[in-house]
Backbone as a chain_set.jsonl record, in Angstrom:
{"seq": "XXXXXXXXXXXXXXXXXXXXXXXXXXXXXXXXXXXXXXXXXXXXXXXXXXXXXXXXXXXXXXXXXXXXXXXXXXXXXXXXXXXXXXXXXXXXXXXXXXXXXXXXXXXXXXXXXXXXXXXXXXXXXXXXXXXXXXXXXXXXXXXXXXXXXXXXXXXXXXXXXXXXXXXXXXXXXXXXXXXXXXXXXXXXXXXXXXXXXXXXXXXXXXXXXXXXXXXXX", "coords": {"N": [[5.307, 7.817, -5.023], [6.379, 11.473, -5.24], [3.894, 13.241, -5.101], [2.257, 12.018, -4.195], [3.242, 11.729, -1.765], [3.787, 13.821, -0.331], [1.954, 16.101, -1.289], [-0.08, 15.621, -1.236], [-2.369, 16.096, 0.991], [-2.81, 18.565, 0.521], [-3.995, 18.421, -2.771], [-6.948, 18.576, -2.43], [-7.307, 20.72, -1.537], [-5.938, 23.443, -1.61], [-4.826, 23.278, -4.128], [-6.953, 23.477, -6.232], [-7.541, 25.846, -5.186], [-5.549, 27.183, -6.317], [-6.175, 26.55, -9.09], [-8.13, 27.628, -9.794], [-7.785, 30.424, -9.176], [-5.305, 30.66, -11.442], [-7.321, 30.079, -13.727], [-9.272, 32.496, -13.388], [-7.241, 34.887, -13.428], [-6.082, 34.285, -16.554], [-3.626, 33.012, -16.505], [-0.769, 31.501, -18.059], [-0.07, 28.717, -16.604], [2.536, 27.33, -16.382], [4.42, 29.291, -15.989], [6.431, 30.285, -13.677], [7.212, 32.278, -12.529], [5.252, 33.852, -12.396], [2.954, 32.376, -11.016], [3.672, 31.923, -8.599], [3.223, 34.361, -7.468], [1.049, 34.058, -6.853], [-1.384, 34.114, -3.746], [-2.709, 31.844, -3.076], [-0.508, 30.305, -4.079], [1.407, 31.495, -1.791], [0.678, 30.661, 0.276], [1.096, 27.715, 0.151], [3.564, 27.617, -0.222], [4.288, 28.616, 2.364], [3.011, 26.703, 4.303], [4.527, 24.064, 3.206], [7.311, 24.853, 4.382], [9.874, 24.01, 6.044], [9.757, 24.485, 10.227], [12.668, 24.981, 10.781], [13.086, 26.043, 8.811], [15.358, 26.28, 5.44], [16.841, 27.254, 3.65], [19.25, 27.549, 1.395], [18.22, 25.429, -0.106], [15.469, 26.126, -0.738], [14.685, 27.21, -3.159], [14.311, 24.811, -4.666], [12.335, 23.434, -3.602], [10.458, 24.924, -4.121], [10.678, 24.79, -7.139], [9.823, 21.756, -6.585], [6.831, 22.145, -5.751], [5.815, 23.745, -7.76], [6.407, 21.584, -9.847], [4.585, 19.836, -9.088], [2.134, 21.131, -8.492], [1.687, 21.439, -11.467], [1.285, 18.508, -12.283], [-0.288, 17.413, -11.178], [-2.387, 18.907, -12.002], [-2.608, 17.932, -14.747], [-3.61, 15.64, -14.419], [-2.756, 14.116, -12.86], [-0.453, 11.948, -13.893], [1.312, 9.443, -14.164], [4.07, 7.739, -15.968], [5.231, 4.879, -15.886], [8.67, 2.648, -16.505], [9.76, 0.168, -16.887], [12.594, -2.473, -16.669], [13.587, -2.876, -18.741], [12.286, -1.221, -20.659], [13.814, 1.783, -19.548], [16.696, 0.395, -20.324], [16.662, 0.372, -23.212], [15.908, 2.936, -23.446], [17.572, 4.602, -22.628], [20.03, 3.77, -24.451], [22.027, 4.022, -27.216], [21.789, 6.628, -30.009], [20.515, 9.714, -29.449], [17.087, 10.216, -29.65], [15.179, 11.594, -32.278], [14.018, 15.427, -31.627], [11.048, 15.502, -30.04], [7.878, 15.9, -30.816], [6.184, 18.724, -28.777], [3.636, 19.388, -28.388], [2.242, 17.44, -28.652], [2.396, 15.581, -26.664], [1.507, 14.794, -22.702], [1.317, 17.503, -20.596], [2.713, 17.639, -18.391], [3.737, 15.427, -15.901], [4.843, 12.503, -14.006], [7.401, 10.552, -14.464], [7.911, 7.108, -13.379], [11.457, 5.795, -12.668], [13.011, 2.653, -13.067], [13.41, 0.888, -9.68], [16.875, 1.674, -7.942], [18.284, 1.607, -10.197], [19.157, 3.401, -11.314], [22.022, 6.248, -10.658], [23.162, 8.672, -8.96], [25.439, 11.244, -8.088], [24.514, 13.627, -5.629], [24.443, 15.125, -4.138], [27.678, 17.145, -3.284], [30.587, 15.422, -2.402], [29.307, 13.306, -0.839], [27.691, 9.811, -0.49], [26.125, 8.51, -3.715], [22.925, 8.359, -4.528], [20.196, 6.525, -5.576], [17.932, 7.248, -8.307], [14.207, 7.789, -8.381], [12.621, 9.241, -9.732], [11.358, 11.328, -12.159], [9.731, 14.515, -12.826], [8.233, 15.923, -15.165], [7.68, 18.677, -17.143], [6.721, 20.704, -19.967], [7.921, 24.081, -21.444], [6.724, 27.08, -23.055], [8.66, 27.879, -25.888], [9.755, 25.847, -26.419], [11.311, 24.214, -24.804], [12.236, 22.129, -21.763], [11.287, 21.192, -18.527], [13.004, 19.778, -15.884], [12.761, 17.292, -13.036], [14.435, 15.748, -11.046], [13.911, 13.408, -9.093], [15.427, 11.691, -5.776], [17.074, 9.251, -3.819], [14.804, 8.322, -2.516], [12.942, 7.049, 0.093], [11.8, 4.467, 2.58], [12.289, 4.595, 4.9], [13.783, 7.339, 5.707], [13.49, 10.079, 6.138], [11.959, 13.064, 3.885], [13.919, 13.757, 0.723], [16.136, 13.639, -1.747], [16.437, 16.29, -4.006], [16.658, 17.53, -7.584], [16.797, 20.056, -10.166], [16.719, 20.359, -13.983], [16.914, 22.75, -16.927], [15.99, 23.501, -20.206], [16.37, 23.027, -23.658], [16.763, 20.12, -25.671], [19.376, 18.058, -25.327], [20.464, 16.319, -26.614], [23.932, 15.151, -29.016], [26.323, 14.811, -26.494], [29.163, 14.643, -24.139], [30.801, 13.287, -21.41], [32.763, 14.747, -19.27], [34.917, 13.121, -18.569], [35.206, 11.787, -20.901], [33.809, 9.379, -20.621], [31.062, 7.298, -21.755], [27.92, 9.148, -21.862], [25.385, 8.094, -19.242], [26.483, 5.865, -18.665], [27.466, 3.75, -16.274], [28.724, 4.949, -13.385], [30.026, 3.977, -11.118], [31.06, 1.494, -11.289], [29.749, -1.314, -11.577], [28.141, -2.756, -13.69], [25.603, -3.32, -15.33], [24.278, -0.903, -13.833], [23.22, 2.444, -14.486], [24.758, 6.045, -14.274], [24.068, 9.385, -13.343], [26.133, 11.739, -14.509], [27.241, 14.206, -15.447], [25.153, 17.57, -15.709], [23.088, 17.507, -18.208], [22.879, 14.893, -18.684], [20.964, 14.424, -16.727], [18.565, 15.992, -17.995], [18.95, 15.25, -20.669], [17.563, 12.605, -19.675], [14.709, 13.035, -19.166], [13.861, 14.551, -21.744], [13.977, 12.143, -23.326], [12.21, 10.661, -22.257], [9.821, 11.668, -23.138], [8.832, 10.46, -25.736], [7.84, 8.07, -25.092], [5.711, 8.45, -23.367], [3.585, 9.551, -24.759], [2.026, 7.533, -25.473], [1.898, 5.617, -23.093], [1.161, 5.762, -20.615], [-0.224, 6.335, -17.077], [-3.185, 6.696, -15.96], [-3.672, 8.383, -12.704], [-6.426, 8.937, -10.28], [-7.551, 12.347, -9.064]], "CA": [[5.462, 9.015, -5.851], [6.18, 12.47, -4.782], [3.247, 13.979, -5.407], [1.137, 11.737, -2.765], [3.769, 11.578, -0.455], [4.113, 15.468, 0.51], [1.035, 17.088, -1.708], [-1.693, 13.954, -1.093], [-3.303, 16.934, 1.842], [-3.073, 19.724, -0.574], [-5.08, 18.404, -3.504], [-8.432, 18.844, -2.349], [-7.834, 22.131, -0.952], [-5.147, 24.673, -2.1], [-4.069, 22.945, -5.65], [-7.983, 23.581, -6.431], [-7.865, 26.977, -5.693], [-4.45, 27.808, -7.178], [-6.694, 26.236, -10.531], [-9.056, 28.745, -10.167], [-6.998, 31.891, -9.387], [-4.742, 30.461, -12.588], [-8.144, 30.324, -14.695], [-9.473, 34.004, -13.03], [-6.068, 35.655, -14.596], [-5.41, 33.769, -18.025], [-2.108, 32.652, -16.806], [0.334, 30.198, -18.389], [0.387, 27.909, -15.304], [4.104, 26.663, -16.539], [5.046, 30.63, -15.811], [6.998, 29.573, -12.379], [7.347, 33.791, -11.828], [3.52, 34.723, -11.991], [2.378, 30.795, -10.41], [4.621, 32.224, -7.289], [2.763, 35.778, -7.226], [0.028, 33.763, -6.081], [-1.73, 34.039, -2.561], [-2.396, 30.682, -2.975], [0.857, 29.378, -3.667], [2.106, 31.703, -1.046], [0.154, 30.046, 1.303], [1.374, 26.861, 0.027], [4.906, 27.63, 0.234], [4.356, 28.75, 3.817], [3.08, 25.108, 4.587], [6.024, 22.927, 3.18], [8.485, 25.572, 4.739], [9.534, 23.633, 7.636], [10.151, 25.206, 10.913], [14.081, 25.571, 11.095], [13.942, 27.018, 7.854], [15.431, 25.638, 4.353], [18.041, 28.518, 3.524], [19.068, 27.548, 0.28], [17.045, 25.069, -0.441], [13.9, 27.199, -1.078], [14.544, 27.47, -4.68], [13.997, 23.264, -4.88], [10.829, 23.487, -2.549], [9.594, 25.987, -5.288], [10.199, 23.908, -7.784], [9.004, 20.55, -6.622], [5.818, 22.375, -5.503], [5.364, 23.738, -9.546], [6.163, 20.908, -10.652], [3.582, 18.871, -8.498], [1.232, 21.565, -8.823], [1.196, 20.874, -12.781], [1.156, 17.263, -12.616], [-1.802, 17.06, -10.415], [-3.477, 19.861, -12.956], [-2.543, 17.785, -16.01], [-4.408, 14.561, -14.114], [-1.576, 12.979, -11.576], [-0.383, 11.018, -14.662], [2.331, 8.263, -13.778], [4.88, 6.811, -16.526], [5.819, 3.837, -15.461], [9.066, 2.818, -16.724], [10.262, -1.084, -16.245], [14.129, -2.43, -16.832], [13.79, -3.538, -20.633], [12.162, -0.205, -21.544], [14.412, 2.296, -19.74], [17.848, -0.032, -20.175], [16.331, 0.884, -24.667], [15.771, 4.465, -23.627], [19.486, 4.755, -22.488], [20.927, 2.725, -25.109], [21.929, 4.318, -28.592], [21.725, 7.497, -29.743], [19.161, 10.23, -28.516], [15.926, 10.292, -30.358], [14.893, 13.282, -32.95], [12.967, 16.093, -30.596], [9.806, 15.378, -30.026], [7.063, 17.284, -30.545], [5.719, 18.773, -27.395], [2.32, 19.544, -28.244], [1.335, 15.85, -28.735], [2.575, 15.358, -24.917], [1.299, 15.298, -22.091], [2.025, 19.014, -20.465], [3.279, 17.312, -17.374], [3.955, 13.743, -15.87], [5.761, 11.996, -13.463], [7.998, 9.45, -15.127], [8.566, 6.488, -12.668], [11.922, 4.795, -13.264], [13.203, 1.328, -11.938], [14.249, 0.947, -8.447], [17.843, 1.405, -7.762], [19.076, 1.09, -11.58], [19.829, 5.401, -12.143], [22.357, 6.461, -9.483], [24.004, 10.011, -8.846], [26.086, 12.025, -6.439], [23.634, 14.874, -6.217], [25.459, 16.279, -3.617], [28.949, 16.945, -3.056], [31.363, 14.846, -1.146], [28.286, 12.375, -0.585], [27.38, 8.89, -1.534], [25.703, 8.558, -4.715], [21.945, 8.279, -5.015], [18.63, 6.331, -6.464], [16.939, 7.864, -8.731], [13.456, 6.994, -8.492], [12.022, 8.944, -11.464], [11.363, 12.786, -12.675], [8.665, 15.23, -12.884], [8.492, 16.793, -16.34], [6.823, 19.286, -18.387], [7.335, 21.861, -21.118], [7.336, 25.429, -20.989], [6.651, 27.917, -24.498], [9.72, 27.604, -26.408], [10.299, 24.511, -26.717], [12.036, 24.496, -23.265], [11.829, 21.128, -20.842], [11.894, 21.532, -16.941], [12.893, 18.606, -15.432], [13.181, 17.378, -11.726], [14.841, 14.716, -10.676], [13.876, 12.692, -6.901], [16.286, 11.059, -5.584], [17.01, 8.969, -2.486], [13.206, 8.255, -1.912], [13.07, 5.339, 0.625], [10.537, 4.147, 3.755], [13.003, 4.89, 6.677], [14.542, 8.342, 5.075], [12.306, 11.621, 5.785], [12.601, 13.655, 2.794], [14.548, 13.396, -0.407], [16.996, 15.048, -2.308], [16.068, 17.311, -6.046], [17.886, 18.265, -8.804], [16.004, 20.479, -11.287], [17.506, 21.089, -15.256], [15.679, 23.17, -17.824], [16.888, 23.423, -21.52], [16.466, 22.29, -24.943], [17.13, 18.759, -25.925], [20.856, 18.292, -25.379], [20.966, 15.94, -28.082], [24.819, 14.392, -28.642], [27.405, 15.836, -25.672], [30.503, 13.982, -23.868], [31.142, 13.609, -20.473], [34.386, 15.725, -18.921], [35.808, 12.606, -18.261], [35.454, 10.768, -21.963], [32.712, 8.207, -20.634], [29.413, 7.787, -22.398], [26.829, 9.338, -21.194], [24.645, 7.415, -18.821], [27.349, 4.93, -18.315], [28.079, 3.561, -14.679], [30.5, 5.533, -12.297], [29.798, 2.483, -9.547], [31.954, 0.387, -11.395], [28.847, -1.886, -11.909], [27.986, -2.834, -16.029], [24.47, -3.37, -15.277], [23.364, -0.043, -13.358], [23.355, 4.067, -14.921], [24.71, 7.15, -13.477], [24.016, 10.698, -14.363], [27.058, 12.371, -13.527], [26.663, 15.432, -16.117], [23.507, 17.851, -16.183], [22.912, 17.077, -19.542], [22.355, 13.792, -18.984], [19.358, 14.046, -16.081], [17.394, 16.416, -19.367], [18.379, 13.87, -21.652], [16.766, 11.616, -19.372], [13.535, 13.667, -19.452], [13.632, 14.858, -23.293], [13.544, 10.993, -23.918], [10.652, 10.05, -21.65], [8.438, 12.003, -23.673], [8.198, 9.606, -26.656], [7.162, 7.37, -24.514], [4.44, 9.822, -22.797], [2.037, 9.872, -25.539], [0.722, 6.13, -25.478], [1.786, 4.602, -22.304], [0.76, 6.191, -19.017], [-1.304, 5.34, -16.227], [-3.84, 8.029, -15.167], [-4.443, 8.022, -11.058], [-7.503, 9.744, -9.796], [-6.811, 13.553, -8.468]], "C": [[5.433, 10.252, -4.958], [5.274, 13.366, -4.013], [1.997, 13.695, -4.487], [2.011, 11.941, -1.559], [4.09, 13.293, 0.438], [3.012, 16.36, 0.056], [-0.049, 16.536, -0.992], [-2.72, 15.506, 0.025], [-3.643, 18.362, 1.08], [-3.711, 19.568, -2.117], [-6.6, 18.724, -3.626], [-8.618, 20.547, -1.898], [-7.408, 23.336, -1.976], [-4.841, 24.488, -3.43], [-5.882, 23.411, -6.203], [-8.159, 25.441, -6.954], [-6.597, 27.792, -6.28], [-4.995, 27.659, -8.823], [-7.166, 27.289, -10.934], [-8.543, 30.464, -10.202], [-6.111, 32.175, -10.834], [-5.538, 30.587, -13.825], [-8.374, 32.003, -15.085], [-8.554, 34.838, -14.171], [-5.826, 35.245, -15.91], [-4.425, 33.705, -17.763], [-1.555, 31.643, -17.405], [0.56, 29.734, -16.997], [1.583, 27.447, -15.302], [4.814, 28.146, -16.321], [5.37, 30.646, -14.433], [6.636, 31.15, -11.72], [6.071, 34.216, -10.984], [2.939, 33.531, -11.177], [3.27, 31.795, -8.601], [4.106, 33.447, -6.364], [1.797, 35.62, -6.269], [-0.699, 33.697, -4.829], [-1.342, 32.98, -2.514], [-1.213, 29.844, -2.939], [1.985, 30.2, -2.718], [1.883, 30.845, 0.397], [0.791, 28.449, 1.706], [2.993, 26.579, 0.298], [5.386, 27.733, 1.63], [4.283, 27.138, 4.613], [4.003, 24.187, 4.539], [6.97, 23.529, 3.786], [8.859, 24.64, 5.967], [10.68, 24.583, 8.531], [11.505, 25.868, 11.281], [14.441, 26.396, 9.903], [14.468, 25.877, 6.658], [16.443, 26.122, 3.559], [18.08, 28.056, 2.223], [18.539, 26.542, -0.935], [15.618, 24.86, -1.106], [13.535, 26.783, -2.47], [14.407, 25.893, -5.098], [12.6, 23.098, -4.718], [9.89, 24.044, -3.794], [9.424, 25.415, -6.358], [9.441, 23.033, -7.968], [7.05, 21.224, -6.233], [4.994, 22.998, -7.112], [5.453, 22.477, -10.397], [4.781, 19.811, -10.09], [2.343, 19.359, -8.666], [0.614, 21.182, -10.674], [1.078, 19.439, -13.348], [-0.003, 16.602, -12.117], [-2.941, 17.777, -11.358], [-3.739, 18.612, -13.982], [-3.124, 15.91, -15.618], [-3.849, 13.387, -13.302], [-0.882, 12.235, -12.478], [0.977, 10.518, -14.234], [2.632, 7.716, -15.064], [5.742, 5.852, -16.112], [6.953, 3.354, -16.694], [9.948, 1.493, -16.337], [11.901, -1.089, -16.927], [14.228, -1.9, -17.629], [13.933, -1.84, -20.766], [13.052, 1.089, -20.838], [15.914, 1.74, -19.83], [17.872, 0.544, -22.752], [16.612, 2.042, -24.694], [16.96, 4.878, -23.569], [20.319, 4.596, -23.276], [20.714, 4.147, -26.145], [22.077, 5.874, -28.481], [20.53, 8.41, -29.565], [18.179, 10.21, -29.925], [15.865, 11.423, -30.754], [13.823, 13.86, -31.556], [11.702, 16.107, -30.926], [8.74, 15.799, -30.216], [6.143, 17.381, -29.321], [4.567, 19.227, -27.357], [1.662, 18.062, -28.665], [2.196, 15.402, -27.311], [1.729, 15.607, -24.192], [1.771, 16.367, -21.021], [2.678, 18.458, -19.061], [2.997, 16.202, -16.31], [4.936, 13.693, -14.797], [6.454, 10.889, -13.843], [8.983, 8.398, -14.04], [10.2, 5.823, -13.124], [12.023, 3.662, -12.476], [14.041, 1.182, -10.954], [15.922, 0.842, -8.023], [18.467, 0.949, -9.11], [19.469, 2.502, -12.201], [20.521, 6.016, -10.848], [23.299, 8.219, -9.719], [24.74, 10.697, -8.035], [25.376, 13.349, -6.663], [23.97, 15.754, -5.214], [26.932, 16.245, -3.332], [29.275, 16.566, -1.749], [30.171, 13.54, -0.324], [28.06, 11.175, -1.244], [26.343, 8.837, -2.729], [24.26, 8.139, -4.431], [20.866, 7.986, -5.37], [18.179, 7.428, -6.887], [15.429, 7.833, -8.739], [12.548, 7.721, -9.258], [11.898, 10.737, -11.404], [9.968, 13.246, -12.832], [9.434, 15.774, -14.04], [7.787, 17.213, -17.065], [7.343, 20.59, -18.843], [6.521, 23.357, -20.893], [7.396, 26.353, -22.538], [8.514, 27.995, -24.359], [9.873, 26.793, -26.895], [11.509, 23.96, -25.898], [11.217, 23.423, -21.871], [12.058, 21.68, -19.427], [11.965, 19.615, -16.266], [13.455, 18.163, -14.018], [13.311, 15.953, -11.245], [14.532, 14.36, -9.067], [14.86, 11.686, -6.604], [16.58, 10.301, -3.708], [15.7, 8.553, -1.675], [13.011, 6.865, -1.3], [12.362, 5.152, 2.023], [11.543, 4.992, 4.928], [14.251, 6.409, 6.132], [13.128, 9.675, 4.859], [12.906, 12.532, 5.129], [13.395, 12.873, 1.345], [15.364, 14.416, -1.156], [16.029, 15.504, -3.854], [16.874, 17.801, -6.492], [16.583, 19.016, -10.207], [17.215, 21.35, -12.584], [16.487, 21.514, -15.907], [16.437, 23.464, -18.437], [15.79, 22.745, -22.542], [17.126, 21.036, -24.524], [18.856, 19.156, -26.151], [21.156, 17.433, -26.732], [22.709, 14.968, -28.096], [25.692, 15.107, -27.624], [28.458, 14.473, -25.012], [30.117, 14.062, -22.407], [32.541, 14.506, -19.998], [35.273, 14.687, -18.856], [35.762, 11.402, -19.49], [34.373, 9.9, -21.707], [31.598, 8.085, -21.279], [28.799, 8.326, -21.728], [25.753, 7.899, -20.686], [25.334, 5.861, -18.448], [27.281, 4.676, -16.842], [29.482, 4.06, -14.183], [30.634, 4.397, -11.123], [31.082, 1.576, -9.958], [30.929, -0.825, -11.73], [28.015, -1.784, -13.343], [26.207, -2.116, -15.726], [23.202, -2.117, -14.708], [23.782, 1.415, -14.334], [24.17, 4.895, -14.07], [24.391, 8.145, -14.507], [24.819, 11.543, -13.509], [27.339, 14.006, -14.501], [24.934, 16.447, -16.012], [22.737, 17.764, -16.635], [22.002, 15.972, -19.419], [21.042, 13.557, -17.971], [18.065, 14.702, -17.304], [17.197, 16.089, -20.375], [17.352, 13.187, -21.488], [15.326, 11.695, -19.601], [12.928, 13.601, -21.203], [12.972, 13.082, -23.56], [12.718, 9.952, -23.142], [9.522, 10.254, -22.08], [8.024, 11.658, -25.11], [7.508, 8.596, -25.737], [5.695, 7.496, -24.009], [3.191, 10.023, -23.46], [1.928, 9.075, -25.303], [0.768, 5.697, -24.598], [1.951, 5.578, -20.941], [-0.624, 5.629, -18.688], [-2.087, 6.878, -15.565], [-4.312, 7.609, -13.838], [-5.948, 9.483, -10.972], [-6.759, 10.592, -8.883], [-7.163, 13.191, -6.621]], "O": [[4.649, 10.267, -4.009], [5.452, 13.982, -2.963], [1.111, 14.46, -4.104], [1.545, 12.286, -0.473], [4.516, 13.579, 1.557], [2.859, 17.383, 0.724], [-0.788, 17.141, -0.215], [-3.825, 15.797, -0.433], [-4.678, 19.02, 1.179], [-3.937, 20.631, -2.695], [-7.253, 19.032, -4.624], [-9.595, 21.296, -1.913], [-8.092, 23.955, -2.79], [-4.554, 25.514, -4.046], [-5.524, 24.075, -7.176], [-8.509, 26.056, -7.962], [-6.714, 28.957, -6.66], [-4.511, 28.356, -9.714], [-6.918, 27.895, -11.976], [-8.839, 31.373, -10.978], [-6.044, 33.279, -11.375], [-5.022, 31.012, -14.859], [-8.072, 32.649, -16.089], [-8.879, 35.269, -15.277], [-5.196, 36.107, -16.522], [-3.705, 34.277, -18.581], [-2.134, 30.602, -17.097], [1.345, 30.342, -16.27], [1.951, 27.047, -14.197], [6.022, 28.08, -16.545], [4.433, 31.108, -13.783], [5.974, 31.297, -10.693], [5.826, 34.616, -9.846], [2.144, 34.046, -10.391], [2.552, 31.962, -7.615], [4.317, 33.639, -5.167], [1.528, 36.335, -5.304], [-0.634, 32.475, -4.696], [-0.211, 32.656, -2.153], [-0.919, 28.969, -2.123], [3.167, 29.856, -2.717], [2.687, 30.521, 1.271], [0.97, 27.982, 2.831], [3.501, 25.608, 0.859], [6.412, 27.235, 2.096], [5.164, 26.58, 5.267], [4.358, 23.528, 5.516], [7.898, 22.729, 3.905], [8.039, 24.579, 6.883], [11.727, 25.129, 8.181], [11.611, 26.937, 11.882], [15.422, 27.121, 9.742], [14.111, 24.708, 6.798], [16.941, 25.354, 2.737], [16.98, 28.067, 1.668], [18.459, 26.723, -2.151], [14.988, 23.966, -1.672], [12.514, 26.227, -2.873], [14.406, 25.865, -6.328], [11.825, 22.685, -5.58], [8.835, 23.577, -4.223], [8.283, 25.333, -6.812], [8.594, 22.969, -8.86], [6.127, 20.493, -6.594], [3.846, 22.713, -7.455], [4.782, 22.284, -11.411], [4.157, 19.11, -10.887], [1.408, 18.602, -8.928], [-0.506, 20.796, -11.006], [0.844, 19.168, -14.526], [-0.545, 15.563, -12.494], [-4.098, 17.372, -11.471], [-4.9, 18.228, -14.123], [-3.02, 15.047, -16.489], [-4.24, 12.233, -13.124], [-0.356, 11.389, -11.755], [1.785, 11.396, -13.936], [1.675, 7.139, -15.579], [6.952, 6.05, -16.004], [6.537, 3.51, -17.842], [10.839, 1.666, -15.506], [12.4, -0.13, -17.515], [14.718, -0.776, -17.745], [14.978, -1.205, -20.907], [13.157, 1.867, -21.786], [16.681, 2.598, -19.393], [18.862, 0.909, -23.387], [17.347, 2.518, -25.56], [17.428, 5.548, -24.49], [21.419, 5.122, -23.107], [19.828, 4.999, -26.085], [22.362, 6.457, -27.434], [19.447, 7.826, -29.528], [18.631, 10.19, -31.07], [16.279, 12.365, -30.078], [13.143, 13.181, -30.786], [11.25, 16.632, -31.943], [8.545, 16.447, -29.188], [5.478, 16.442, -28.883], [4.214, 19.582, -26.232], [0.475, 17.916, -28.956], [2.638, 14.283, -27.57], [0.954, 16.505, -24.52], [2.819, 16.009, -20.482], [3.4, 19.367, -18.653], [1.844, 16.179, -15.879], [5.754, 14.593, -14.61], [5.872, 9.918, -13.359], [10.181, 8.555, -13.806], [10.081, 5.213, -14.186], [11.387, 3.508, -11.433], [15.257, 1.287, -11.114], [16.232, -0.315, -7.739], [19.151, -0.074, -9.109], [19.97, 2.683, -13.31], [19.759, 6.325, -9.932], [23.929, 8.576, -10.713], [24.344, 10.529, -6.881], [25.564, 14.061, -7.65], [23.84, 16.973, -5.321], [27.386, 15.119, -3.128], [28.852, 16.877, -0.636], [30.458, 13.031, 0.76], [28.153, 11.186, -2.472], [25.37, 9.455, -2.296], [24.417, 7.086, -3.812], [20.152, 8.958, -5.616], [17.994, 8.44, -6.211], [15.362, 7.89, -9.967], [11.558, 7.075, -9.604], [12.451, 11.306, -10.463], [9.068, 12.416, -12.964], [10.635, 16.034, -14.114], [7.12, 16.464, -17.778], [8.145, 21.341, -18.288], [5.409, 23.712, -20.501], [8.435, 26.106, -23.15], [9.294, 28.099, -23.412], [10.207, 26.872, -28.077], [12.481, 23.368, -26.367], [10.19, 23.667, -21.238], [12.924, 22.525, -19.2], [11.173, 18.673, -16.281], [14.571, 18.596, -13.731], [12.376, 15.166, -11.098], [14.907, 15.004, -8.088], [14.994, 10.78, -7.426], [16.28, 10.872, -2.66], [15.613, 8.48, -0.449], [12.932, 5.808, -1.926], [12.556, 6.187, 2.662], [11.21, 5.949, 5.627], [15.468, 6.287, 6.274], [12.314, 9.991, 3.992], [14.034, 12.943, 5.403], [13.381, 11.671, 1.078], [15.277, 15.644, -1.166], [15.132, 14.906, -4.447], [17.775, 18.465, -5.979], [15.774, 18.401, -10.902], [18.028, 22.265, -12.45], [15.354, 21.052, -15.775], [17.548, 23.764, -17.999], [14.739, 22.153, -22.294], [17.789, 20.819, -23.509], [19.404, 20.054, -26.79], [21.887, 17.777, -27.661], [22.795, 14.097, -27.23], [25.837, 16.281, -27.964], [28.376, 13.367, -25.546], [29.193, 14.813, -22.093], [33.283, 14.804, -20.934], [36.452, 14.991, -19.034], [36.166, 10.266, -19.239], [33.84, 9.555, -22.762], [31.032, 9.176, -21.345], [29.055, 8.036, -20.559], [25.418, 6.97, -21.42], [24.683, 4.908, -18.019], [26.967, 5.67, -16.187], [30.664, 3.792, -14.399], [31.607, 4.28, -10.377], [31.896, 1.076, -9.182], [31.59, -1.589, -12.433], [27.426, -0.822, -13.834], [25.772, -0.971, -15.848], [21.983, -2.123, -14.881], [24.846, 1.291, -14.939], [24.325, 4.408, -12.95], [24.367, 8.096, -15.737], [24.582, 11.976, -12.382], [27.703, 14.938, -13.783], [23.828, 15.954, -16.234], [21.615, 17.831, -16.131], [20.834, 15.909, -19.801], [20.191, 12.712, -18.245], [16.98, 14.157, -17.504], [16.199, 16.21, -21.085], [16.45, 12.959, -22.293], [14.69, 10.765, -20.096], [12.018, 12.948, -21.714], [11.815, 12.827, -23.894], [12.605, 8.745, -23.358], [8.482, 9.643, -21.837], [7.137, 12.277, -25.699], [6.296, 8.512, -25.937], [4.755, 6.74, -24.254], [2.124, 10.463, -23.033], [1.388, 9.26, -24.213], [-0.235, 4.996, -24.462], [3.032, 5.961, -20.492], [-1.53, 5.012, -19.249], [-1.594, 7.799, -14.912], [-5.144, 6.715, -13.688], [-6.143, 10.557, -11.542], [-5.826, 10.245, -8.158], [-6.732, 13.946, -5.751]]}, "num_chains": 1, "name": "protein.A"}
């Protein structure tokens, strides 16, 4: 998971006192603007920066570091996420919207290895997904961040972050279902629309109320 593999040294220290500066003020910790204002998470941003720089980039870094910051707040929680149950979640049409105050405010939703594939950058081969960070912001407004490419002999990983309302029914540009395979392969996903990585999210969080795994912070 993400969230040990690049935060794991920043839990005990700086995510602690970003809690307490977030208590101090009465902020909405899902407020990315004022979370950013922070010493603390300037400090923190300084740390992951790495040395050559990140140019445009940044605005990912910023993300994955809010979203890791609120998933470690809200208790590290892990949705695990085997074939059966996301090959169901995919299937059919999307589920009514959820209500997001019986959620938890933010989660990492594992999926299954090598079965959600994407071209997340251009002119590049396509992908693993290996699962999303997601939580809700006032409105009724998902943020959701896709990891991708996460593998032993590969430093780093790519991100994709969507935020929205539940998309609900939409098309692809090119007629296909959503969540269909671009591989040419029956048996695996792609998400080759935007849509469809905040689908993916929106409909992780029925799941979210009864079946997670809480890790120790």
């Amino acid at each position: 998971m993400p969230l040990e593999l690049v935060f794991s040294r920043f839990t005990g220290t700086l995510f602690p006192a970003i809690q307490k500066a977030i208590e101090r003020g009465g902020m909405d910790p899902t407020d990315r603007d004022a979370f950013l204002l922070l010493a603390d998470v300037v400090e923190l941003m300084e740390a992951l920066r790495p040395e050559e720089g990140i140019g445009e980039g940044m605005d990912y870094l910023v993300a994955l570091a809010h979203h890791a910051y609120l998933t470690w707040e809200a208790g590290s929680l892990t949705l695990p996420l085997g074939p059966d149950e996301t090959e169901a979640m995919l299937g059919g049409e999307p589920a009514p919207d959820p209500d997001l105050l019986d959620t938890p405010r933010s989660y990492y939703a594992q999926l299954p290895e090598h079965r959600i594939w994407a071209a997340v950058v251009d002119d590049t081969p396509a992908e693993p997904l290996d699962g999303c960070f997601v939580h809700a912001t006032s409105g009724g407004i998902l943020r959701v961040l896709g990891i991708f490419g996460l593998r032993p002999d590969r430093i780093g990983f790519s991100a994709v972050e969507v935020v929205g309302p539940q998309p609900g029914s939409f098309a692809r540009g090119d007629g296909t279902p959503p969540f269909s395979s671009a591989l040419g392969v029956d048996h695996l996903h792609s998400l080759v629309e935007s849509e469809e990585l905040l689908e993916l999210g929106w409909r992780t969080l029925g799941r979210a109320r009864n079946a997670w795994i809480r890790t120790a912070r």
